[in-house]
N, CA, C and O atoms as a GROMACS GRO file, in nm:
protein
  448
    1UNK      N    1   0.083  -0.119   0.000
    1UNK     CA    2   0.000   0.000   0.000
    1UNK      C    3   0.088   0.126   0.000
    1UNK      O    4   0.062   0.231  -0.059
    2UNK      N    5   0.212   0.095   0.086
    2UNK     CA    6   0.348   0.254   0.071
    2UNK      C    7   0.320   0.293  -0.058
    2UNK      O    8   0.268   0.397  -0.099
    3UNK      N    9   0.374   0.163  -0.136
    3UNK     CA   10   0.412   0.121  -0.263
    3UNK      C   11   0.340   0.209  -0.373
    3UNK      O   12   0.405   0.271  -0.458
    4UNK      N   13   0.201   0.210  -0.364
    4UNK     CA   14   0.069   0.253  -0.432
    4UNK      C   15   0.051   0.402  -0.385
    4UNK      O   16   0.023   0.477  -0.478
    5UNK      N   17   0.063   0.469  -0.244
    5UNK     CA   18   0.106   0.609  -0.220
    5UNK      C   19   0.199   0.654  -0.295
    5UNK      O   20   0.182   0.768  -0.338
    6UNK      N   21   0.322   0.580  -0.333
    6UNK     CA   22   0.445   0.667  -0.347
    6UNK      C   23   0.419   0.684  -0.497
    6UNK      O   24   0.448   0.790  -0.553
    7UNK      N   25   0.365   0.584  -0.562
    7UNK     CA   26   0.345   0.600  -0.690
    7UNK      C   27   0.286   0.682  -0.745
    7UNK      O   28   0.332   0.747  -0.839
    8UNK      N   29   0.138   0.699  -0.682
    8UNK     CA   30   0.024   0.823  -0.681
    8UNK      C   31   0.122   0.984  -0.649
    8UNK      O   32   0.127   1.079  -0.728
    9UNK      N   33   0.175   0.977  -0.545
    9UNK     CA   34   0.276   1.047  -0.538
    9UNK      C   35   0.332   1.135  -0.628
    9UNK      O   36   0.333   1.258  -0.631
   10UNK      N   37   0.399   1.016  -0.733
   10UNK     CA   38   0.497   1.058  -0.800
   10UNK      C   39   0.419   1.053  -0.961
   10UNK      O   40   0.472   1.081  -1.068
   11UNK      N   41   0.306   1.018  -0.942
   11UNK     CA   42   0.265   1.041  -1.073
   11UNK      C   43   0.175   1.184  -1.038
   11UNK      O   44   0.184   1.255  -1.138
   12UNK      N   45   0.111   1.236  -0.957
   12UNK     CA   46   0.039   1.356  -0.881
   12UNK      C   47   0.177   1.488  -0.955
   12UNK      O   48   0.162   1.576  -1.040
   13UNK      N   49   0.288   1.450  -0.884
   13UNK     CA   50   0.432   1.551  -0.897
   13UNK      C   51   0.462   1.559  -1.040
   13UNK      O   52   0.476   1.672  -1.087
   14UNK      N   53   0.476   1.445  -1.125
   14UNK     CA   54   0.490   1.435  -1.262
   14UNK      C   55   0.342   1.568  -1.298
   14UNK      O   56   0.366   1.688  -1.293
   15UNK      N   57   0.196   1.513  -1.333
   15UNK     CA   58   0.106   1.571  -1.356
   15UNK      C   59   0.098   1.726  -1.328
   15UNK      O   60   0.018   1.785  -1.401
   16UNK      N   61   0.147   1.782  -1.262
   16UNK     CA   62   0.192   1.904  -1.182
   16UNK      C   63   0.338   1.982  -1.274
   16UNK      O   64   0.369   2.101  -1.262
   17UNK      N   65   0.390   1.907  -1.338
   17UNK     CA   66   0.527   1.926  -1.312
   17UNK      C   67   0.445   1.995  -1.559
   17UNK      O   68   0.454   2.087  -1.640
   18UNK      N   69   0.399   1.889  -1.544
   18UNK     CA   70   0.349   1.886  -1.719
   18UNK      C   71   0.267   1.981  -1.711
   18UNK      O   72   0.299   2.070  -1.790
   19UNK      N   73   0.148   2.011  -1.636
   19UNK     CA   74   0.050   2.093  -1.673
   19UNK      C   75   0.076   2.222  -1.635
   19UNK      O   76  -0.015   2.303  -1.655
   20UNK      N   77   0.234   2.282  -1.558
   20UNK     CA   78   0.293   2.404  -1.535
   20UNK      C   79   0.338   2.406  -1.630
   20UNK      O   80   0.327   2.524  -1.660
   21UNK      N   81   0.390   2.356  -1.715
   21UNK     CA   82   0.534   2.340  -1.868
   21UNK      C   83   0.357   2.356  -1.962
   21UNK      O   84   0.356   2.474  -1.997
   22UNK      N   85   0.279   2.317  -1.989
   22UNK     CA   86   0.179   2.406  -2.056
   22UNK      C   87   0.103   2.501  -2.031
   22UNK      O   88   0.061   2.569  -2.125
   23UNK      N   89   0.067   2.531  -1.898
   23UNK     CA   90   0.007   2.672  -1.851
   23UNK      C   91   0.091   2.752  -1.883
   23UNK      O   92   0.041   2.860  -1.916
   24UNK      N   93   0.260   2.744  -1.891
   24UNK     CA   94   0.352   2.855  -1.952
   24UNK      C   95   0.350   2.884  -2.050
   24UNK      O   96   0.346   2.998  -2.095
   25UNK      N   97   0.353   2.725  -2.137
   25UNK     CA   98   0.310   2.803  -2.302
   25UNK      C   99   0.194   2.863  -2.329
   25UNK      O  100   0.201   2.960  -2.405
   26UNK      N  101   0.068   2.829  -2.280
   26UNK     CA  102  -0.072   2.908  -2.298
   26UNK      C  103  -0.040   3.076  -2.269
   26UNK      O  104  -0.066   3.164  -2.350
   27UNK      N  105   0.036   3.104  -2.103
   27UNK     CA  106   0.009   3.238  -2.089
   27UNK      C  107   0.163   3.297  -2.218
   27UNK      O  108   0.166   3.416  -2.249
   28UNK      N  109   0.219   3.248  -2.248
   28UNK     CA  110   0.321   3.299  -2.356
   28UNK      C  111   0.206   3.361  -2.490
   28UNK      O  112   0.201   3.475  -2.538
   29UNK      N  113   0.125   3.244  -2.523
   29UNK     CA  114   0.083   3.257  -2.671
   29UNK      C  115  -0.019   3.351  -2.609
   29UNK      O  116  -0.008   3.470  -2.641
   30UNK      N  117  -0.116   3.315  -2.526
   30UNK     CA  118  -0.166   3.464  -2.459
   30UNK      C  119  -0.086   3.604  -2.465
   30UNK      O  120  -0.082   3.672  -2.567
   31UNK      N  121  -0.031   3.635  -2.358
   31UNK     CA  122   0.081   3.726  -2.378
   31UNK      C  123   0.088   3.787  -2.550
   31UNK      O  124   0.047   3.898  -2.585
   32UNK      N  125   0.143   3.695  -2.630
   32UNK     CA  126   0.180   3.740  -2.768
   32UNK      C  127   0.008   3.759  -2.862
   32UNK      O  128   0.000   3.827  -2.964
   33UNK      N  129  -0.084   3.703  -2.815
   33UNK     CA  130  -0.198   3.756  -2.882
   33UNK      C  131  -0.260   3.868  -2.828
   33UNK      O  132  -0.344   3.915  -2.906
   34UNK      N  133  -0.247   3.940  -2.703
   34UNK     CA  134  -0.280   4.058  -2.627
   34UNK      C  135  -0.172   4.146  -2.693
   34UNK      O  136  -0.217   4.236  -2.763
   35UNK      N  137  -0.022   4.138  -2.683
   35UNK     CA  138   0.016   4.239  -2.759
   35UNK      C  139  -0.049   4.247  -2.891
   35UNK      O  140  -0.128   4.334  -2.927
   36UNK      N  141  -0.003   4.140  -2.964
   36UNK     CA  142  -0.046   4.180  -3.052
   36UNK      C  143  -0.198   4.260  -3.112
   36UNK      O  144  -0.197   4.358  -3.187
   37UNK      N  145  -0.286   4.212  -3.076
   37UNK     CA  146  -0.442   4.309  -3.052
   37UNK      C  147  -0.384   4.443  -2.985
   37UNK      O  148  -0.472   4.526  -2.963
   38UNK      N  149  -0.267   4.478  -2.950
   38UNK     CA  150  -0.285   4.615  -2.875
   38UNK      C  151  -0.231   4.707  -2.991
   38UNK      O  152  -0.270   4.816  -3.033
   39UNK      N  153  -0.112   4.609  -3.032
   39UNK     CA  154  -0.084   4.674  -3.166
   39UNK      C  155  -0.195   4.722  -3.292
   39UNK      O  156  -0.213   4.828  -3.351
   40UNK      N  157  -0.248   4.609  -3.299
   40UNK     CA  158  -0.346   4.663  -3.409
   40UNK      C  159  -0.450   4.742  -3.364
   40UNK      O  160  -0.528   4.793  -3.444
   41UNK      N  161  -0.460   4.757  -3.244
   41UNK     CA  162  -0.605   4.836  -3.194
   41UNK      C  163  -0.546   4.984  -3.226
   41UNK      O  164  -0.620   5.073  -3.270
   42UNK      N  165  -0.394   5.006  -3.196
   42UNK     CA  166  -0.309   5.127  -3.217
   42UNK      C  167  -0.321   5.170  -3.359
   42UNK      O  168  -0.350   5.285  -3.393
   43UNK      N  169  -0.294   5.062  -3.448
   43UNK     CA  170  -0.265   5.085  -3.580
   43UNK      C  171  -0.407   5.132  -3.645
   43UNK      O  172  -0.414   5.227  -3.723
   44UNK      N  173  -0.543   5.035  -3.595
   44UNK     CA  174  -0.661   5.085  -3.641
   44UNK      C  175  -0.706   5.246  -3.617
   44UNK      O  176  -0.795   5.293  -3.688
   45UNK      N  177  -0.633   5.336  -3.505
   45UNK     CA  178  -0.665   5.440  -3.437
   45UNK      C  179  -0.621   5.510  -3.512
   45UNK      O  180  -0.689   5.594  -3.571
   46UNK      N  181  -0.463   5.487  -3.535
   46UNK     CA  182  -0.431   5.600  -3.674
   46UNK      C  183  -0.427   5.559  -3.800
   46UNK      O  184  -0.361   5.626  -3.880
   47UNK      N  185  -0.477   5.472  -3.832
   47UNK     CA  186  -0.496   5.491  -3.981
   47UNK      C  187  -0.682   5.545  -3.980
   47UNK      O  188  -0.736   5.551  -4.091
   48UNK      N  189  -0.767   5.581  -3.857
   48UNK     CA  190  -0.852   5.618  -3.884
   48UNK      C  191  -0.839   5.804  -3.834
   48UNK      O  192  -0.913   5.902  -3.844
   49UNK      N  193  -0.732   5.784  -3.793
   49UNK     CA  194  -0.672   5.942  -3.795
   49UNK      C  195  -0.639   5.986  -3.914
   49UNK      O  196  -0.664   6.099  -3.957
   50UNK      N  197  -0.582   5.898  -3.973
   50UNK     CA  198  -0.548   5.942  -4.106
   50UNK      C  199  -0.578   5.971  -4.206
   50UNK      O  200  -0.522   6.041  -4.290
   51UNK      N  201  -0.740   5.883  -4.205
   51UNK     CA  202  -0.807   5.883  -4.292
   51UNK      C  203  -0.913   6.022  -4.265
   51UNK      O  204  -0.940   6.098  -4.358
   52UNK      N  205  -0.967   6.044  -4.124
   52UNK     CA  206  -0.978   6.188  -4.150
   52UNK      C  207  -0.941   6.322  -4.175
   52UNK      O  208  -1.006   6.423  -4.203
   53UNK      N  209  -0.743   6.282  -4.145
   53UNK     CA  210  -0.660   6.407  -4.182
   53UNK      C  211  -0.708   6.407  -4.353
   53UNK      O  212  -0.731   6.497  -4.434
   54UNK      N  213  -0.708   6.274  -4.361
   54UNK     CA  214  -0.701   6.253  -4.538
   54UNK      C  215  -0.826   6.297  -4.612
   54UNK      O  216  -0.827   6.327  -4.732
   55UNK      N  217  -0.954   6.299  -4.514
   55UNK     CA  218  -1.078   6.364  -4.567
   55UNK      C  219  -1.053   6.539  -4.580
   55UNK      O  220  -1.066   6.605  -4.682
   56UNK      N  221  -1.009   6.594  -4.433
   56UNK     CA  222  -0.989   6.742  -4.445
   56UNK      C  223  -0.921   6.773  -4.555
   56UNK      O  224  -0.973   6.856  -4.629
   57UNK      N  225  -0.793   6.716  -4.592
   57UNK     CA  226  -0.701   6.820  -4.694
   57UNK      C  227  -0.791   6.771  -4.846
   57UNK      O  228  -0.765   6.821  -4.955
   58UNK      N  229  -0.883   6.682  -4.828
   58UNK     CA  230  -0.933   6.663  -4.974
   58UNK      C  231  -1.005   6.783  -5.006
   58UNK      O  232  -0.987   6.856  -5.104
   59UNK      N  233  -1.102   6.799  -4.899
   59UNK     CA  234  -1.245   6.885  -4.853
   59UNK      C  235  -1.156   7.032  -4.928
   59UNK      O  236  -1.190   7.102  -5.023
   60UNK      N  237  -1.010   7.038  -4.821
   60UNK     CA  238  -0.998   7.181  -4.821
   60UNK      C  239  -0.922   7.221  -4.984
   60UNK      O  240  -0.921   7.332  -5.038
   61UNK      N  241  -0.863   7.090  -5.038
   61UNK     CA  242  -0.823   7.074  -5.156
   61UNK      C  243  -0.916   7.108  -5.258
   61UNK      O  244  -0.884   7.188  -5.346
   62UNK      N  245  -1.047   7.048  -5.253
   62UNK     CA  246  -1.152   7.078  -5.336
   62UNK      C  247  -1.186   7.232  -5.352
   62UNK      O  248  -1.187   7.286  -5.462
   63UNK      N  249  -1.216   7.303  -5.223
   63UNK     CA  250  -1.256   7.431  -5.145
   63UNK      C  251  -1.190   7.508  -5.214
   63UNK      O  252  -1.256   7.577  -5.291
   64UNK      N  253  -1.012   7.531  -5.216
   64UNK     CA  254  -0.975   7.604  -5.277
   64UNK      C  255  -0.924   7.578  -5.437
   64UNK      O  256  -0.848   7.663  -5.484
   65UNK      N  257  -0.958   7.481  -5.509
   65UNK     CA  258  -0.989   7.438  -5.620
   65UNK      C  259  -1.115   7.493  -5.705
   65UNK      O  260  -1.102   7.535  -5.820
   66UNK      N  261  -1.228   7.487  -5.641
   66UNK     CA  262  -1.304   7.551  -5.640
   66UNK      C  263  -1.255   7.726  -5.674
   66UNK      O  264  -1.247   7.801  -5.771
   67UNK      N  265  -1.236   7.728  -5.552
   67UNK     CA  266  -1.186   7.924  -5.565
   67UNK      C  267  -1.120   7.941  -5.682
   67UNK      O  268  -1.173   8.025  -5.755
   68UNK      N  269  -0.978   7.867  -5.744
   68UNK     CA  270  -0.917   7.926  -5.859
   68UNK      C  271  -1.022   7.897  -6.018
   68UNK      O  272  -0.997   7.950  -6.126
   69UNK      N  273  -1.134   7.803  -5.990
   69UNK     CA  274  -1.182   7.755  -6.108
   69UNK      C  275  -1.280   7.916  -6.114
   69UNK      O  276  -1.279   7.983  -6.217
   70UNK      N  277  -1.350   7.956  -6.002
   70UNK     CA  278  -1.395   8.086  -5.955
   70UNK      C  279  -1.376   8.207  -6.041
   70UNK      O  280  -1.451   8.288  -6.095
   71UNK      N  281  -1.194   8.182  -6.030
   71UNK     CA  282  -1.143   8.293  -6.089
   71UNK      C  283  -1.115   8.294  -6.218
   71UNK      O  284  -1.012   8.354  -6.248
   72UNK      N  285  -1.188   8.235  -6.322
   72UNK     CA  286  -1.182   8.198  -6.445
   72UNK      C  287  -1.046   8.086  -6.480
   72UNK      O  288  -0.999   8.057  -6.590
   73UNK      N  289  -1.014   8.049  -6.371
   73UNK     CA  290  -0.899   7.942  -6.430
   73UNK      C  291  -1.008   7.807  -6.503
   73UNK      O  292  -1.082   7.726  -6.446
   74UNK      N  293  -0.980   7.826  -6.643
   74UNK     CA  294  -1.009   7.662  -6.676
   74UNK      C  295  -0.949   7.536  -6.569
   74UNK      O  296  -0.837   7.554  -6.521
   75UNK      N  297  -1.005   7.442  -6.541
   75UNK     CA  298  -0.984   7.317  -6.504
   75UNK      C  299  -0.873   7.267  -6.532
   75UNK      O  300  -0.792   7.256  -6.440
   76UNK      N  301  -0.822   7.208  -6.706
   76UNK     CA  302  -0.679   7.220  -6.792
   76UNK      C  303  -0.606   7.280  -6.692
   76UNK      O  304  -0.556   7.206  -6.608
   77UNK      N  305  -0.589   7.410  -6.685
   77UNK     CA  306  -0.463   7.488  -6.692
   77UNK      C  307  -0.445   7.486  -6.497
   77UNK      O  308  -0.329   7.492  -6.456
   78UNK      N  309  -0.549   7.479  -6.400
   78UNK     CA  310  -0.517   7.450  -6.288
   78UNK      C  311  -0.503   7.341  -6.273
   78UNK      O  312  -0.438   7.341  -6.168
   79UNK      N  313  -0.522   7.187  -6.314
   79UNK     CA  314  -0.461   7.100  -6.350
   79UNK      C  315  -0.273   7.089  -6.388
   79UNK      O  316  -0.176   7.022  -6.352
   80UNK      N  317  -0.285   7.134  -6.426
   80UNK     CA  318  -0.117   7.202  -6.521
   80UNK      C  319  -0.057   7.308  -6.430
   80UNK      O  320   0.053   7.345  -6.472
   81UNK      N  321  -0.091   7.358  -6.335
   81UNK     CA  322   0.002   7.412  -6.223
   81UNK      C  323  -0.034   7.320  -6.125
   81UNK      O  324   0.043   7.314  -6.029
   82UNK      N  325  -0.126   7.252  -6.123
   82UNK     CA  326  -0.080   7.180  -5.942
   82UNK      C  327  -0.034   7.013  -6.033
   82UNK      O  328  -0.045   6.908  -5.969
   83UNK      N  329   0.005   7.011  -6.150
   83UNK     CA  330   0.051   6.902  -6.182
   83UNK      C  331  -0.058   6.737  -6.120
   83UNK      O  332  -0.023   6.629  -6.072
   84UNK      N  333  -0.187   6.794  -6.152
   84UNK     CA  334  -0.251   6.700  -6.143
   84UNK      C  335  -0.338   6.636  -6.276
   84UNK      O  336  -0.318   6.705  -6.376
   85UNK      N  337  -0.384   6.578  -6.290
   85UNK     CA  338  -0.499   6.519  -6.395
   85UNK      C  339  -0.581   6.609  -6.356
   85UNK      O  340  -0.590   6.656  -6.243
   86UNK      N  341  -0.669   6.645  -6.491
   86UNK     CA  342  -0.789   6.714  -6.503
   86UNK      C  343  -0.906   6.708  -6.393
   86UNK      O  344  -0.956   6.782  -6.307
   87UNK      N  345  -0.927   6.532  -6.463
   87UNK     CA  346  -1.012   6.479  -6.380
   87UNK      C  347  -1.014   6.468  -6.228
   87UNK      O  348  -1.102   6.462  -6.141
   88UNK      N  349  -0.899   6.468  -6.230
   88UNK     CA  350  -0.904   6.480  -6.060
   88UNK      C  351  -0.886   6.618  -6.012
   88UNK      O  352  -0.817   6.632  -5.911
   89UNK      N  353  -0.934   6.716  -6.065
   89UNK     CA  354  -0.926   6.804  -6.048
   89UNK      C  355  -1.076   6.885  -6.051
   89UNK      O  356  -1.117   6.990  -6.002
   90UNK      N  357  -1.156   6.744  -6.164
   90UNK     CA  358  -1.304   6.816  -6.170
   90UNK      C  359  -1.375   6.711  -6.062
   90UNK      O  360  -1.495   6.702  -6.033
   91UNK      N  361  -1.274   6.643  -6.016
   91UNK     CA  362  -1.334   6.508  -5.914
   91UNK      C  363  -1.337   6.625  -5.776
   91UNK      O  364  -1.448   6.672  -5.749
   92UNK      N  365  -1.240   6.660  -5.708
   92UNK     CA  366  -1.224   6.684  -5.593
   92UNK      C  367  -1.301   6.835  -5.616
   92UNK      O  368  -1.315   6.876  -5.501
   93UNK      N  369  -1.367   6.954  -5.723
   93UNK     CA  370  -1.411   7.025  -5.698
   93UNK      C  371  -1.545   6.982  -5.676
   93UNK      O  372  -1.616   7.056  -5.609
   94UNK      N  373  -1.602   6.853  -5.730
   94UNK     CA  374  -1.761   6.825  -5.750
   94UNK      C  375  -1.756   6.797  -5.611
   94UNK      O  376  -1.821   6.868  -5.534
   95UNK      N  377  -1.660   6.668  -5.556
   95UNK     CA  378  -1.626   6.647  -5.434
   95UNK      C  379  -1.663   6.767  -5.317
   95UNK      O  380  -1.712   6.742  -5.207
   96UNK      N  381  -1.633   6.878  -5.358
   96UNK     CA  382  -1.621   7.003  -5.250
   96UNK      C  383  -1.727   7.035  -5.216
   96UNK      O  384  -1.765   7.077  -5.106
   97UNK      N  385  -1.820   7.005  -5.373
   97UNK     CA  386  -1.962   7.106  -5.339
   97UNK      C  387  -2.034   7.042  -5.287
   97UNK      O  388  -2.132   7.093  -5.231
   98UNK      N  389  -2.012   6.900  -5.285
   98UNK     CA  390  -2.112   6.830  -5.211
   98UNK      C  391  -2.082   6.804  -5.038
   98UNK      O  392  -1.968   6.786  -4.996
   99UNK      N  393  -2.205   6.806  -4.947
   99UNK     CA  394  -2.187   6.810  -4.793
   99UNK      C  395  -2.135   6.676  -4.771
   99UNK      O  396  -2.171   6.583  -4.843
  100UNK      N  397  -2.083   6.667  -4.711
  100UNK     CA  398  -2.017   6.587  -4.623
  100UNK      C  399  -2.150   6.509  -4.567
  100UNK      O  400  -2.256   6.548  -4.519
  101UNK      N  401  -2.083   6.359  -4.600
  101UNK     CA  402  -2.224   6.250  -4.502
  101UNK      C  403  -2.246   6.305  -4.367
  101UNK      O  404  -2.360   6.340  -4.336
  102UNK      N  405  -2.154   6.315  -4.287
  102UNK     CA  406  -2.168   6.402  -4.183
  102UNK      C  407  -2.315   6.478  -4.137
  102UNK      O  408  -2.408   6.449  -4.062
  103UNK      N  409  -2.282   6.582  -4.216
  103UNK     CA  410  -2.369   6.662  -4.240
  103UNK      C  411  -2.488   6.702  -4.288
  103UNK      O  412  -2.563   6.794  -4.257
  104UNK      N  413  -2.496   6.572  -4.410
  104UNK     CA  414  -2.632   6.539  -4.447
  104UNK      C  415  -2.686   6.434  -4.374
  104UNK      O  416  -2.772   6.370  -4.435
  105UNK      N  417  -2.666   6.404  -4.282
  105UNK     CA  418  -2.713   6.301  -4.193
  105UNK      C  419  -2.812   6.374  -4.135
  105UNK      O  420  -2.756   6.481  -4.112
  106UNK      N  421  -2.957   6.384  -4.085
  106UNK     CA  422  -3.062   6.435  -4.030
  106UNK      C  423  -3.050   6.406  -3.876
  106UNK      O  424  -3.029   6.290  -3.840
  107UNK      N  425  -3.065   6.506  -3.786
  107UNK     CA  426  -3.048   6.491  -3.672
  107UNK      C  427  -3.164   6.437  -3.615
  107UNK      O  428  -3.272   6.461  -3.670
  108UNK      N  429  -3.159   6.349  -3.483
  108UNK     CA  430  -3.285   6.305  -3.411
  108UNK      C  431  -3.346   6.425  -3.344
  108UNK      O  432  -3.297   6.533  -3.310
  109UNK      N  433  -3.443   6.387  -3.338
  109UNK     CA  434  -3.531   6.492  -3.254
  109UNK      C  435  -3.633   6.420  -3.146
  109UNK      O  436  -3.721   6.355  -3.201
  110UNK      N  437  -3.635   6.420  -3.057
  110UNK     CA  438  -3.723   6.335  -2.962
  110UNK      C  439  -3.850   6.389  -2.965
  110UNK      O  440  -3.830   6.507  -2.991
  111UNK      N  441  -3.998   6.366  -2.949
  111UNK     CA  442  -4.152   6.362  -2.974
  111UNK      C  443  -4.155   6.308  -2.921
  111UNK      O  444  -4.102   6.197  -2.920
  112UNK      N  445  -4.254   6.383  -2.807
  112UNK     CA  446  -4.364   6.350  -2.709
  112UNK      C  447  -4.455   6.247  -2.729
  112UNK      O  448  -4.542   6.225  -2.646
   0.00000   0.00000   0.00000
């Protein structure tokens, strides 16, 4: 019966000894999937920074695109000083005049 303790024993110590040598690898690959999600939660933040820096300078690109077309500049030829395509030049003024989703979005109003 020692015999049958010591064994239980030593298979109890073994069992213990294995399932610490994988709880380490779990909190490792843990560990490396939390950074990693922290990283991308970072990366999602500014590339959605970016993408609204990237809406303003369009907006304000269009805006004053707009203004030189204003001033009798053909499309062509302000095209040909900001070294862009035409089209993207009659893109980002149509672009300008139109509101922002933003903005055409209708606000709630609460009723009684």
């Amino acid at each position: 019966m020692a015999r049958t303790v010591s064994r239980q024993a030593a298979a109890l110590t073994k069992a213990r000894e294995r399932r610490r040598a994988l709880d380490a690898a779990r909190d490792e690959h843990d560990r490396r999937v939390e950074e990693a999600t922290a990283e991308a939660l970072v990366a999602l933040e500014a590339r959605n920074e970016a993408e609204r820096a990237l809406a303003t300078a369009t907006a304000a690109l269009g805006e004053t695109l707009s203004s030189l077309l204003a001033e009798d500049v053909p499309a062509e030829r302000a095209a040909a000083l900001l070294e862009l395509d035409t089209a993207e030049v009659r893109r980002l003024v149509k672009a300008a005049d139109r509101p922002s989703p933003a903005a055409a979005q209708p606000v709630a109003t609460l009723t009684s």
